[in-house]
C-alpha positions, 0 to 999 in steps of 0.5 A: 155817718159812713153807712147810707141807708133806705130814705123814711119819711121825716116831715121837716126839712133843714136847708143849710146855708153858708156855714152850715153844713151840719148840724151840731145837735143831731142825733142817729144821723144817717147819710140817705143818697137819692136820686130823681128826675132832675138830677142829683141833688147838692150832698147827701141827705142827713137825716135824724133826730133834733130835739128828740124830732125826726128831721132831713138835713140838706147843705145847699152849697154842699159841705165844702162849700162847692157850689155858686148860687147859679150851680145850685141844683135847686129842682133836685134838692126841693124833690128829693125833700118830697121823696124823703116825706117832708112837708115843712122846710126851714131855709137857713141864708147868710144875708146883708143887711139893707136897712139901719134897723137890720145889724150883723147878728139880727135874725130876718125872717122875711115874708118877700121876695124881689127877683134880680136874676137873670132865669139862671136856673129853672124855677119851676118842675113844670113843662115838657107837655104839663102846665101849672101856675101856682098862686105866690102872691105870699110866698112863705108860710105864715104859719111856719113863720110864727113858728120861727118868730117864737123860737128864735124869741125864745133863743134869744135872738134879736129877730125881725118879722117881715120884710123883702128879701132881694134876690140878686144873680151872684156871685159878685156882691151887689154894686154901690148903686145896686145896693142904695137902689134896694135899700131906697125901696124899703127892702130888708135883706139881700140874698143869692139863693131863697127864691127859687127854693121857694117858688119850687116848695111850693109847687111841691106843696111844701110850706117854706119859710126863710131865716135870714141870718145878717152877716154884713151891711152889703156896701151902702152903709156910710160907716161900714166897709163894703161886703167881703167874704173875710167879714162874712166868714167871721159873723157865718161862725158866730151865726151858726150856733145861733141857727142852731140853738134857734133850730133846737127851739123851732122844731118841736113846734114845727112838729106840733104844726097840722096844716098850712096853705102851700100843703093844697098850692096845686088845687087848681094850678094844673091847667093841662088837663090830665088826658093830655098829660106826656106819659114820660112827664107825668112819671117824672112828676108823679110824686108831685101830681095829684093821683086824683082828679082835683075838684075844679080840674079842667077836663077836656 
C-alpha cells in the first residue's frame, strides 16, 4: 500500500475507532490522498474490496493513534468520503458502558445522541453567507442500522438495538458524578467522538450508523474499577476482530441497500437562497450543494 492512486467512487465508507486502524480482510487496498476545502483529513483514505464489496477506509484518530477526540478534523474526513462517492458510513467507536445490561464485549448500536460538549470543533459545513438546517431529530440511519443489527447476529456478537449514546468533551474520561448522571438518565454508552460525525453525514446526505463496541463500565459501576486506557486497550484487541468479522457480514448487505432518508436531508434545509449564494462558498460547497433548484427552495 506504498503507491497512492486517483480517488473511484466506493459507496460504503469505514470510519475506524480506537483500535482499528486497518482492516485485516482488505483486499486490493490502495492509499487515496485528498484534499478539500477544510483541510486535510485524519490519514490517508484506503480504499478496496471487503467481502468481495468495494469500500473506503478512514482511521479517525489516524494510524498511531495521533489525534484527541478535539483534533479530529471532522468536516474534512465526512468531505473527503463524498468526494470518494460514499453514500453509506458505518462508524466503528470504542464505548463505556452506562448500563447493567451493556458489558465489555457487547455491540451497541444506538439510535441517539446527548451532547456534552463544549462546540470544540465545527459541527456543521454551513456559513460564511450560506445557511442550512437540516432536520436531526433521528440521526442515524434506521436502514443502515437494521443492516448492522443483522450481521453482527449473524457474527455472533452479543448486540443491542437502540439506546443514547453521551457525547462527552474528552479527553479525560467522565467523572464519578458525571457518569452516575447519564446512567440515572437511562442512557446507554459514552463516547468522545460520533456526534459531530453524524450531524456532518448528514449534511453531506450521507446515511450514518454507529457500532459502539463496549470496552469498560466507565466508573459507576460498584464492582468494576474506574475506566483506565490499560482496561480498554486490553478489551479494543478483543473487539477489533469482532468489528471485523461483523464488517465482513454487513457490507454486502449494505451493498444491497437502495435509498435511505439522510440520501434527500438537504431538500428544504437550504434557507439562503441561491441568488445570495458567496461565490467563494458555494465553490467550497459545491460538491455538497444541489446543482438544481430544489422543489420548494426559497427564492428571493
Amino acid at each position: 500500500m506504498k503507491g497512492l492512486r486517483m480517488p473511484t467512487s466506493a459507496p460504503i465508507g469505514i470510519v475506524g475507532g480506537s483500535g482499528l486502524y486497518h482492516l485485516a480482510a482488505f483486499t486490493g487496498a490502495k492509499e487515496v490522498r485528498l484534499d478539500t476545502p477544510f483541510g486535510p483529513p485524519s490519514d490517508i483514505y484506503l480504499q478496496g474490496d471487503l467481502a468481495g464489496v468495494p469500500v473506503v477506509f478512514l482511521p479517525r484518530h489516524a494510524r498511531g493513534h495521533k489525534l484527541l477526540p478535539s483534533e479530529i478534523p471532522h468536516r474534512a474526513n465526512i468531505h473527503g468520503f463524498k468526494q470518494l462517492g460514499v453514500r453509506w458510513i458505518i462508524s466503528i467507536s470504542a464505548v463505556g458502558s452506562l448500563q447493567h445490561d451493556y458489558s465489555p464485549g457487547d455491540v451497541v448500536l444506538p439510535d441517539q445522541f446527548f451532547d456534552r460538549t463544549k462546540g470544540r470543533v465545527m459541527d456543521t459545513f454551513f456559513g460564511e453567507g450560506i445557511v442550512a438546517h437540516i432536520s436531526f431529530g433521528d440521526p442515524i440511519s434506521p436502514e443502515l442500522q437494521e443492516v448492522l443489527h443483522a450481521a453482527a447476529q449473524a457474527a455472533g456478537a452479543k448486540v443491542h438495538k437502540g439506546g443514547t449514546y453521551v457525547n462527552i468533551e474528552g479527553p479525560q474520561f467522565s467523572t464519578r458524578a458525571e457518569s452516575e448522571t447519564y446512567r440515572s438518565a437511562g442512557y446507554a454508552v459514552v463516547g468522545m467522538t460520533n456526534l459531530v460525525e453524524a450531524k456532518l453525514a448528514r449534511e453531506a446526505q450521507i446515511a450514518y450508523a454507529t457500532m459502539a463496541m463496549v470496552t469498560d463500565y466507565d466508573c459507576w459501576h460498584p464492582e468494576h474499577d474506574s475506566v483506565t486506557v490499560e482496561m480498554v486497550i486490553g478489551w479494543l484487541h478483543k473487539n477489533t476482530a469482532l468489528a471485523q468479522n461483523i464488517l465482513i457480514e454487513a457490507v454486502p448487505r449494505v451493498a444491497a441497500l437502495k435509498e435511505a432518508k439522510a440520501h434527500e436531508a438537504l431538500r428544504y434545509a437550504i434557507l439562503t437562497a441561491r441568488e445570495h449564494w458567496p461565490e467563494a462558498t458555494a465553490r467550497k460547497l459545491a460538491i455538497l450543494l444541489p446543482t438544481e433548484k430544489e422543489p420548494g427552495e426559497i427564492s428571493e
